[in-house]
N, C-alpha and C positions, 0 to 999 in steps of 0.2 A: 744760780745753778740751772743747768740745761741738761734735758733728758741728751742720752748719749744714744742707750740702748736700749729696748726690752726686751727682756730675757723671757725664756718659755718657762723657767725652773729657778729659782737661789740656786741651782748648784752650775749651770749656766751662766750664771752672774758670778757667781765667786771665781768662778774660771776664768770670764772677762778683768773681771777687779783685780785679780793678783797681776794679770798679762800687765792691765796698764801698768800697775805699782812696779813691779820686776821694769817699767820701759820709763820711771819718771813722772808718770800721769795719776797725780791723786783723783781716786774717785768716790765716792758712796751708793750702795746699794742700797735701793729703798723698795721696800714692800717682799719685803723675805721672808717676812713671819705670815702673810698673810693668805698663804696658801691653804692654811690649816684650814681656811672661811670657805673652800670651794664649795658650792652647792648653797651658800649664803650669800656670797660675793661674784662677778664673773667670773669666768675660769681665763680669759687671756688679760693683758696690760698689767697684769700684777706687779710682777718683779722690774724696774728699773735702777738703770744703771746711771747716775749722774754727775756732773762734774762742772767744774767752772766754767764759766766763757770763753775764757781766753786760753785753756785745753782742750775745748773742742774739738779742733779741728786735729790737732796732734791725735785723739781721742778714736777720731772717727778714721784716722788715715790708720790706727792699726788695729782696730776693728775690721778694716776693709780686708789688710792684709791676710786678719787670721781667717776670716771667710773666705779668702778666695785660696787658702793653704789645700791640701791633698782632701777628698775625699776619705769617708771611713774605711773603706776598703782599699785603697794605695797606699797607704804606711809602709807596703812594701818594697814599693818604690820608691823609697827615698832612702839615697844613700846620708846614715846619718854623720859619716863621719867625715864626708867629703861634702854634705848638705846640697848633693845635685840628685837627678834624675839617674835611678841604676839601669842598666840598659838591659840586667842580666835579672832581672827579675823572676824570669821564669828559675832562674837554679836556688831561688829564695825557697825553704822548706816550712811550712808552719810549725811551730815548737807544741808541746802536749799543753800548755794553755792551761786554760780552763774545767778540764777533766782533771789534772793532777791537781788543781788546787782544793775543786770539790772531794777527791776522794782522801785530800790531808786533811779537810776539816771535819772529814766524814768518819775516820780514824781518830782523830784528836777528840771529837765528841763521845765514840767509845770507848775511849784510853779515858776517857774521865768520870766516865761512868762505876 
């Protein structure tokens, strides 16, 4: 087994881990429980991500790729349904997000009270 990745978070890694699975590339995440130790243990190299030798390099070629995918803030330029570059991105409108979800949990918590 050969370190592939180090993840900053397990939730980092399970994100890596499912891409490979979902692409053919069995892997195992190691040190995922061991976050809970922060302030016992170091706080960075915890979580890796490992695999065979001979997936490596398949391993690291789509590691590369999801790294080098859209920043957090272009999402909205990428056409997903054609999976290019939208040119019209300025007529993209952001949707109510994350206020309507807080204010349905906000509602469901007093509906249950």
């Amino acid at each position: 087994m050969r370190t592939l990745y180090e993840a900053a978070n397990g939730v980092d890694a399970r994100l890596l881990h499912d891409l490979l699975a979902q692409e053919g590339v069995p892997a195992l995440v190691c040190g995922e429980f061991l976050q809970g130790g922060i302030g016992e243990l170091p706080a960075a190299g915890l979580v890796r991500l490992m695999v065979d030798e001979r997936d490596y390099a398949a391993g690291r070629a789509l590691i590369a790729r999801w790294e080098s995918g859209p920043a957090c803030g272009d999402w909205n330029d990428v056409s997903w349904s054609a999976g290019s570059v939208r040119t019209d991105a300025a007529d993209v409108s952001p949707g109510p997000g994350l206020l309507v979800l807080v204010l349905a949990v906000f509602v469901l918590l007093l509906l249950s009270t």
